[in-house]
N, CA, C and O atoms as a DFTB+ gen file, in Angstrom:
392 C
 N C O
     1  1     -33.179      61.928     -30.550
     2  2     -32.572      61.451     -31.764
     3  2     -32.981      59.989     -31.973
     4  3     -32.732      59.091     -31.169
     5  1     -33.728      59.819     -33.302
     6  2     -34.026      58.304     -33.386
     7  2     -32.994      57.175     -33.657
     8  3     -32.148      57.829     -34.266
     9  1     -32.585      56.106     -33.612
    10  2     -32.160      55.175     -32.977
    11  2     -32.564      54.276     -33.957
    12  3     -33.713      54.414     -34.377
    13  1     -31.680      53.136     -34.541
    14  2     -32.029      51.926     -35.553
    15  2     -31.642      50.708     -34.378
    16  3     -30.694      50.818     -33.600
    17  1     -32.242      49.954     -34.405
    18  2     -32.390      48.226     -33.434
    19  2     -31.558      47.962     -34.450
    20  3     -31.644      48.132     -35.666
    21  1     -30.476      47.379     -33.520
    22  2     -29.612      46.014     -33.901
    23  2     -29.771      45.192     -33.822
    24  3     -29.715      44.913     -32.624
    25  1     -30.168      43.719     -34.848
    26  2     -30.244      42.454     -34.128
    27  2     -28.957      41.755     -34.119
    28  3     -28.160      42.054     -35.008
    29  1     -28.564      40.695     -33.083
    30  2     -27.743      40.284     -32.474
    31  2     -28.127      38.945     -32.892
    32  3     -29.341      38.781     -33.018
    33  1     -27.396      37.975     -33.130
    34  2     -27.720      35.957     -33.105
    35  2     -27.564      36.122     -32.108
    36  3     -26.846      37.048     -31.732
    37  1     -28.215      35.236     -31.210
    38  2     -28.388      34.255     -29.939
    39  2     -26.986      33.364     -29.990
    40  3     -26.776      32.470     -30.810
    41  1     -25.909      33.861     -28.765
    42  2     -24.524      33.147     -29.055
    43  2     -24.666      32.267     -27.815
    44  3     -23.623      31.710     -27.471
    45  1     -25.553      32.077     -27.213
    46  2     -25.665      31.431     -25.917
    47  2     -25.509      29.642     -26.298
    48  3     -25.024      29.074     -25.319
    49  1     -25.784      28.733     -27.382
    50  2     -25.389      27.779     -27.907
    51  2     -23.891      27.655     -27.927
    52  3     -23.246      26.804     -27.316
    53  1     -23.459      28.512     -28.625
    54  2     -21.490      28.595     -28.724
    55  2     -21.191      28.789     -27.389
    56  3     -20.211      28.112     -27.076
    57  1     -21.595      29.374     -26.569
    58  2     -20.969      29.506     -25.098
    59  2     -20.921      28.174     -24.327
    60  3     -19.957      27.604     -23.818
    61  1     -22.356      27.797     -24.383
    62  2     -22.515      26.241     -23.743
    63  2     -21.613      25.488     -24.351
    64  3     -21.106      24.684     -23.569
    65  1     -21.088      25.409     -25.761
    66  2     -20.466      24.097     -26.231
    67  2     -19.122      24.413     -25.719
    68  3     -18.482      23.434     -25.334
    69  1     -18.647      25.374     -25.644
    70  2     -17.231      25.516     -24.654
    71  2     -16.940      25.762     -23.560
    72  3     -15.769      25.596     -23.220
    73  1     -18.028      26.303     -22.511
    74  2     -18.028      26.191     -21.483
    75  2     -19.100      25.486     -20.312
    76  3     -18.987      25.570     -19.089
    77  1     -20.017      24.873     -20.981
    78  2     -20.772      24.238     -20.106
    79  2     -20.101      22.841     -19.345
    80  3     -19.291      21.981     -19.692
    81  1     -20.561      23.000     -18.640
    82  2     -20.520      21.519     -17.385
    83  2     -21.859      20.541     -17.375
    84  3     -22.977      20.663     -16.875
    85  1     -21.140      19.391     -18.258
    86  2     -19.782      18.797     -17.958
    87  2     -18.894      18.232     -18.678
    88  3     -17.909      17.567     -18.354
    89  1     -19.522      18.702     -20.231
    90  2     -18.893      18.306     -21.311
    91  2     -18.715      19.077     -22.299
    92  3     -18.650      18.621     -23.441
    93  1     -18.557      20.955     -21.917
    94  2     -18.174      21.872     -22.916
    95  2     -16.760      21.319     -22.839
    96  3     -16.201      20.540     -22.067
    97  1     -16.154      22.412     -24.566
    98  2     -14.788      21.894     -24.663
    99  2     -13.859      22.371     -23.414
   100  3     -13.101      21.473     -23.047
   101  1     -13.766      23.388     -22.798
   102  2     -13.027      23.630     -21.875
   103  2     -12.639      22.757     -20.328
   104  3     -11.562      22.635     -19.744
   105  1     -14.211      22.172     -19.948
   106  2     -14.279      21.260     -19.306
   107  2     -13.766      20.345     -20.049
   108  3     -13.234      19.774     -19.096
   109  1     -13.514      19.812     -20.789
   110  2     -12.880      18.367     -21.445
   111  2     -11.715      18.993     -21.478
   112  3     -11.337      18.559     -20.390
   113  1     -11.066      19.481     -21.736
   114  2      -9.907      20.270     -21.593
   115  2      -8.975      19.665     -20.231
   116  3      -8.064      18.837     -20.244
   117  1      -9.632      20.481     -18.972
   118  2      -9.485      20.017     -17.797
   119  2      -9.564      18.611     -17.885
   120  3      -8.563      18.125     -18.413
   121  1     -10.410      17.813     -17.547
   122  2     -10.450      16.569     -17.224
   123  2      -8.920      15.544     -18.452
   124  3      -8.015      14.797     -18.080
   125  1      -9.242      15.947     -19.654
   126  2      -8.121      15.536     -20.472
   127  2      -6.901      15.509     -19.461
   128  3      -6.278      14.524     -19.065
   129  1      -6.686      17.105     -19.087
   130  2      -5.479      17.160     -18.494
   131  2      -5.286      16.518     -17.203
   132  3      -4.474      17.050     -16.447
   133  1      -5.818      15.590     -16.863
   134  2      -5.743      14.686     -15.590
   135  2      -5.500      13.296     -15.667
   136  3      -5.125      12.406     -14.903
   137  1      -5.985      13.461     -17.348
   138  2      -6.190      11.811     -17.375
   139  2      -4.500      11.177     -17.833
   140  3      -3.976      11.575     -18.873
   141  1      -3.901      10.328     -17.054
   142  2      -3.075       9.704     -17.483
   143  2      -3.066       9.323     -19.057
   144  3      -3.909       8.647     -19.646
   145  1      -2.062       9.843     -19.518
   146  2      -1.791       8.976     -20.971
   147  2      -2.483       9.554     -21.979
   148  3      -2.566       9.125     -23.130
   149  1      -3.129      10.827     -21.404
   150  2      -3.769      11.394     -22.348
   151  2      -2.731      12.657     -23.440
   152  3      -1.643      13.176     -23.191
   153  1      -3.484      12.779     -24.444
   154  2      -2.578      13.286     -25.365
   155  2      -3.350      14.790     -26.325
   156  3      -4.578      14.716     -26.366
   157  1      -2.792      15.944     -26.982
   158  2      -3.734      16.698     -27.982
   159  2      -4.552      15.727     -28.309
   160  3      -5.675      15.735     -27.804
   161  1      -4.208      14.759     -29.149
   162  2      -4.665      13.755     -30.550
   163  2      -6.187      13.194     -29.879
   164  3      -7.216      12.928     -30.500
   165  1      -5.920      13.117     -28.336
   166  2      -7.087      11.915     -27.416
   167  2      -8.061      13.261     -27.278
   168  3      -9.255      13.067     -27.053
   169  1      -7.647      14.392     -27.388
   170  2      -8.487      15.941     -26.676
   171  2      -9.456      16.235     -27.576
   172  3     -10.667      16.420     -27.453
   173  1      -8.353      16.251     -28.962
   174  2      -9.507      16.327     -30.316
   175  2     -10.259      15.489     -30.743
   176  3     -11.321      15.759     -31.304
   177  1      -9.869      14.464     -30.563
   178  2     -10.926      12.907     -31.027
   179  2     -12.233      13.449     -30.197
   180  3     -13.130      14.075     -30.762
   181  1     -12.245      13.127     -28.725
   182  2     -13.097      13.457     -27.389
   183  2     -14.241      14.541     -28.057
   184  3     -15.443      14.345     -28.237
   185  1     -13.563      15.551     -28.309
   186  2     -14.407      16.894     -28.719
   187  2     -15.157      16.433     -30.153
   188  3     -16.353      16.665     -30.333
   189  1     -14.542      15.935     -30.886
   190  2     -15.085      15.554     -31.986
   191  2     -16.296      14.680     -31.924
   192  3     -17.412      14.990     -32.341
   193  1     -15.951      13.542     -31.355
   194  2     -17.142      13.001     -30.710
   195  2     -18.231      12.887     -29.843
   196  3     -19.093      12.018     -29.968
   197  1     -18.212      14.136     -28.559
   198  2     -19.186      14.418     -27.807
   199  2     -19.844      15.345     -28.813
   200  3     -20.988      14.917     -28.965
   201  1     -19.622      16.572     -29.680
   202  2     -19.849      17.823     -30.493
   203  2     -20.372      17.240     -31.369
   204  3     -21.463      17.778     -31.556
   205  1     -20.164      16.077     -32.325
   206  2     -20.132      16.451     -33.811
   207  2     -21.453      16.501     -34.685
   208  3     -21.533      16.415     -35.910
   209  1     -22.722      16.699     -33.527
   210  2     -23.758      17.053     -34.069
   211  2     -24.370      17.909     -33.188
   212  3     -25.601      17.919     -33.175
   213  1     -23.540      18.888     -32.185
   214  2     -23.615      20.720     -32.065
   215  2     -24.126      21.597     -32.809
   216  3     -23.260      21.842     -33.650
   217  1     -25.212      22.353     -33.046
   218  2     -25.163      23.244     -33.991
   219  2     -24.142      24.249     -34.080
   220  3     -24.198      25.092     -34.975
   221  1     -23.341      24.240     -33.353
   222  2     -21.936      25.548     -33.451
   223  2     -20.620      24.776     -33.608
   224  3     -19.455      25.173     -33.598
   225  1     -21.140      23.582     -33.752
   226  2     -19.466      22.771     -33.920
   227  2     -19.397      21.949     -35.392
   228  3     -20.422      21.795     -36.056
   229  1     -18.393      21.555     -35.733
   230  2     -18.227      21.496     -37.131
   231  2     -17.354      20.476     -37.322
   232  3     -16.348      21.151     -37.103
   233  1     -16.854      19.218     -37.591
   234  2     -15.885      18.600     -37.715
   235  2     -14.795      19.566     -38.984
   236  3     -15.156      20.418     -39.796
   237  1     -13.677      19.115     -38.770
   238  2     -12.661      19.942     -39.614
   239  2     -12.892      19.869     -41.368
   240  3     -12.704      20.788     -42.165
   241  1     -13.397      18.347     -41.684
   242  2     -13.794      17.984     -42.494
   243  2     -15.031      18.939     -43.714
   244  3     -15.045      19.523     -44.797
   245  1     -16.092      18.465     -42.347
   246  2     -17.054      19.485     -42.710
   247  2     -17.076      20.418     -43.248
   248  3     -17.748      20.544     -44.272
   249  1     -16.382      21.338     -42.763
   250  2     -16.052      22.972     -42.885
   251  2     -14.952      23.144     -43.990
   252  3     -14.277      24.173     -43.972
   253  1     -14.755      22.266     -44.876
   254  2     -13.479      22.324     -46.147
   255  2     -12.251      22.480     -45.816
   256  3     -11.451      23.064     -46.547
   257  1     -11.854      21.822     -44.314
   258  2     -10.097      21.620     -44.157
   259  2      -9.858      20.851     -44.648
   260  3      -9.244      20.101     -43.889
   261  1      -9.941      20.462     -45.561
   262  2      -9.675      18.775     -45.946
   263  2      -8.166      18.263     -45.312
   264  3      -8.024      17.124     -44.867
   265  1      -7.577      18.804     -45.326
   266  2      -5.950      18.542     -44.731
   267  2      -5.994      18.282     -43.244
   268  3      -5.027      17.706     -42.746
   269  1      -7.322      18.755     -42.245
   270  2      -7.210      18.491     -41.025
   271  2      -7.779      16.926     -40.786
   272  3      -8.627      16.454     -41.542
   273  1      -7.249      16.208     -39.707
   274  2      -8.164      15.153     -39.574
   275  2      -8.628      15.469     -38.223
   276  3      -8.098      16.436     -37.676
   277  1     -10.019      14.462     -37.250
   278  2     -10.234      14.923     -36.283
   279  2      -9.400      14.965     -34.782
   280  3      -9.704      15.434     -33.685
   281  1      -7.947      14.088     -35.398
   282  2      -7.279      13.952     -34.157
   283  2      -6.379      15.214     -34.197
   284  3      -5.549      15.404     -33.307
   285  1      -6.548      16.102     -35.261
   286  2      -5.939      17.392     -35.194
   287  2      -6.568      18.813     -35.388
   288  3      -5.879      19.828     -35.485
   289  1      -7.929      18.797     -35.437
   290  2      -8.507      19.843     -35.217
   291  2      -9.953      19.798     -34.853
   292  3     -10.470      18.726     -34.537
   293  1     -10.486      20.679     -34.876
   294  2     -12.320      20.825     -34.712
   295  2     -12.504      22.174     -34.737
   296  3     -11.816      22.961     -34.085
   297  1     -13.502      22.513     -35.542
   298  2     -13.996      24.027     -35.121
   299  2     -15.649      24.115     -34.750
   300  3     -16.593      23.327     -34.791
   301  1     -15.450      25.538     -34.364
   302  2     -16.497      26.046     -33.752
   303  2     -17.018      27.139     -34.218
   304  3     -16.380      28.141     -34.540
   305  1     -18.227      26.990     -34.277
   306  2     -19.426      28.010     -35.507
   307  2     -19.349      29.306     -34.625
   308  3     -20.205      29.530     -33.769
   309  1     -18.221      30.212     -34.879
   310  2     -18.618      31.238     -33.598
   311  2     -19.250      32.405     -34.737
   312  3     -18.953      32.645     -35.908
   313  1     -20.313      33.024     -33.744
   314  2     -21.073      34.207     -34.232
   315  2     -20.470      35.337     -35.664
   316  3     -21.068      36.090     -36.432
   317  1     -19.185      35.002     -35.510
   318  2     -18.461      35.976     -36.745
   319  2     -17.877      35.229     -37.517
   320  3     -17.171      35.707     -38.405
   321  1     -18.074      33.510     -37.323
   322  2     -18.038      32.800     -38.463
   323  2     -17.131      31.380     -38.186
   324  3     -17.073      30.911     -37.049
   325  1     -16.769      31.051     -38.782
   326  2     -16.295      29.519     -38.216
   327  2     -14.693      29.828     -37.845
   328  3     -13.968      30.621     -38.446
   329  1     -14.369      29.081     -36.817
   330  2     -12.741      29.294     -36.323
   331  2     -12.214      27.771     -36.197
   332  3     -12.689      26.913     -35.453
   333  1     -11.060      27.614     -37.144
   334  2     -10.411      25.840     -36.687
   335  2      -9.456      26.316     -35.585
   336  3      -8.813      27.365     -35.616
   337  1      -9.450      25.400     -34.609
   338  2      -9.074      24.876     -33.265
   339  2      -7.921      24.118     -33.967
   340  3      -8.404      23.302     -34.752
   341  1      -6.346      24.092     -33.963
   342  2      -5.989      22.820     -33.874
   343  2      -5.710      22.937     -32.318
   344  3      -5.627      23.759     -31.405
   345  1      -5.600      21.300     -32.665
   346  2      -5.374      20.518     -31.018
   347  2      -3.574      20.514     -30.483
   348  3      -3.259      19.992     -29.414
   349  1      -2.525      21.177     -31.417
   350  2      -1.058      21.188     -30.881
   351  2      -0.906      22.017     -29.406
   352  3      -1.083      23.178     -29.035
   353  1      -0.660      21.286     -29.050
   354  2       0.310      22.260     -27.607
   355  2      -1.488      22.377     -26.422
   356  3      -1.461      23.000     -25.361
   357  1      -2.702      21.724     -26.885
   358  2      -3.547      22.450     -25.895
   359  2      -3.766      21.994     -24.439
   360  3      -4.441      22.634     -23.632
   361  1      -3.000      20.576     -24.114
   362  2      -2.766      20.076     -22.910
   363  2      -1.960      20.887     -22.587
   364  3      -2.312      21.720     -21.752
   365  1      -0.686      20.931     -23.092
   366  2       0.235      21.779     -22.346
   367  2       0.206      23.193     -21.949
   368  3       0.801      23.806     -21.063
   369  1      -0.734      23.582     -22.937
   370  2      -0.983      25.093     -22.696
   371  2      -1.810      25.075     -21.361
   372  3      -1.422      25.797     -20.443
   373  1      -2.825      24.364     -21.213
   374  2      -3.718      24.309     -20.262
   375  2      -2.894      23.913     -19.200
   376  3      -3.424      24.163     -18.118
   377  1      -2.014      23.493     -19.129
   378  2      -1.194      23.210     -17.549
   379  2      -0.471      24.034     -17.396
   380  3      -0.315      24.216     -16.189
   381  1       0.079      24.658     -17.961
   382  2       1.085      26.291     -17.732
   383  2       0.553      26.778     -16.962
   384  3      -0.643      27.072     -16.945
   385  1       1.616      27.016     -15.912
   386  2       0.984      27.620     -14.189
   387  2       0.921      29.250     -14.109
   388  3       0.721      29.924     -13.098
   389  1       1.165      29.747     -15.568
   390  2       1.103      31.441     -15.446
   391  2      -0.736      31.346     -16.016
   392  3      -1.400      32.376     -16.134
């Protein structure tokens, strides 16, 4: 039975920007959560500024949130289309011991 090829985008860019070492967002994530005095507001700035010329990352701006600023969100160009990140609760979420 013949068979039609799917092509797929190359998501290996979006993976690196959130999980690479040593400055995907997840790693900043971690380290955020260590740093004394650190805050959401300091998590999203951080990301905003290592990313904001990522091809899979987007300032909030960019992408027509106009209502977000960067100390409260960032998104990320994922393969099925752009997703805003806000930054509420993501220190704390990330330290929750479940």
């Amino acid at each position: 039975m013949p068979f039609t090829s799917i092509e797929y985008q190359d998501n290996q860019g979006c993976i690196e920007l959130i999980d690479k070492t040593p400055n995907g967002i997840l790693r900043m994530l971690d380290t955020q959560c260590k740093t004394p005095k650190a805050s959401d507001s300091s998590f999203s700035v951080q990301v905003c500024k290592d990313h904001k010329k990522h091809e899979f990352f987007m300032l909030p701006r960019a992408a027509g949130l106009r209502q977000f600023k960067e100390e409260e969100a960032f998104v990320v160009r994922h393969f099925a289309g752009n997703v805003c990140y806000m930054s509420v609760n993501f220190l704390e979420k990330n330290n929750d011991s479940l």
